[in-house]
N, C-alpha and C positions, 0 to 999 in steps of 0.2 A: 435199364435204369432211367427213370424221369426224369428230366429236367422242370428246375423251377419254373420254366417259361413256357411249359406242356401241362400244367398245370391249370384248368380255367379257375383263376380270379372271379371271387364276387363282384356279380356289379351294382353297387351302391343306387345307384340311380333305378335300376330294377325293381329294388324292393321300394322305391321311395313311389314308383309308379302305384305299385299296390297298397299304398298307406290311405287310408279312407277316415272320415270323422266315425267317431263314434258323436251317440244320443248326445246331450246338452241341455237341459231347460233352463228357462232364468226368466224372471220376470215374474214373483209372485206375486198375485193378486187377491188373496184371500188369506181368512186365519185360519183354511185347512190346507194352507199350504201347496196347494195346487199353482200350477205355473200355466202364464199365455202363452208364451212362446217356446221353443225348441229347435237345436239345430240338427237334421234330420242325421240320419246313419249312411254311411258307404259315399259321402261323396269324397272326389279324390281330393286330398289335403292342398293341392295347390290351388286348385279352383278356388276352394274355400277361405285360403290364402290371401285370392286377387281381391274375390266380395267382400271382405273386410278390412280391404286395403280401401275398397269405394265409400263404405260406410262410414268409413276414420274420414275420409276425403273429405265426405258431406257435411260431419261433423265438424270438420276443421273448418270449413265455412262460416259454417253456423257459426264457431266461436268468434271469426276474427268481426263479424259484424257487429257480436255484442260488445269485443273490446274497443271495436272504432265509436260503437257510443257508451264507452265510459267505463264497461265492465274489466272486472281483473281480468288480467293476463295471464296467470299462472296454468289456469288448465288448459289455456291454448299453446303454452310452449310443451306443456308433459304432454300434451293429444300429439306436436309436431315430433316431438323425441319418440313416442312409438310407431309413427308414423313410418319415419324413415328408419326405424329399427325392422319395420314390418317389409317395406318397400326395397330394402337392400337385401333379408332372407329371400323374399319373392323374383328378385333376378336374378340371384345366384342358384337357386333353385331352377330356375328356369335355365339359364346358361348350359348347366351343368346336365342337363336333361338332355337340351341341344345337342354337345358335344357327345354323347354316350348314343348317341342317334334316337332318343327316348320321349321325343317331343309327347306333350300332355295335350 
C-alpha cells in the first residue's frame, strides 16, 4: 500500500523553470499594420521579468524629472504601483526557485 508521502509531489517551481515568452509585437508603425518591435520566443519568463523590471526602472526616471519640472504626477505613481507590483512577483519568484534548489 502507498503512502501519501511515497508519493512524488509536483514541483511548482519545475514547471515554472520551463515557462518561456511566447511572440509579442507592439509598436505599430504603419497603416498596414506591421509592427517595429517584438518580444522574441523561449525566453525564460523570469529573465523576462527582471528586463522589464529595468525598463519600468528607466521609465520611472524619466517620469520623476519631468514631474520635478512641473509635469503631472499621475503616471508616475501608476508607473511606481506596477513597478512594485512587478518587483515583489520577481523575488518571490526568485525566492522560491531558491528554496526548490531551482535557481534561474
Amino acid at each position: 500500500m502507498n503512502n501519501e508521502r511515497d508519493i512524488e509531489q509536483p514541483n511548482p517551481m519545475k514547471r515554472l523553470s520551463i515557462v518561456k515568452t511566447s511572440p509579442y509585437q507592439f509598436f505599430q508603425y504603419s497603416t498596414d499594420q506591421k509592427n517595429f518591435f517584438s518580444v522574441n520566443a523561449d525566453i525564460p519568463v523570469l529573465d523576462a521579468l527582471e528586463q522589464a523590471d529595468c525598463f519600468l526602472d528607466a521609465a520611472e526616471k524619466t517620469l520623476s524629472e519631468e514631474v520635478l519640472n512641473g509635469g503631472n504626477e499621475a503616471p508616475l505613481y501608476l508607473l511606481r504601483f506596477g513597478l512594485a507590483l512587478l518587483g515583489s512577483a520577481i523575488n518571490a519568484l526568485a525566492a522560491a526557485g531558491k528554496e526548490q534548489g531551482n535557481e534561474q
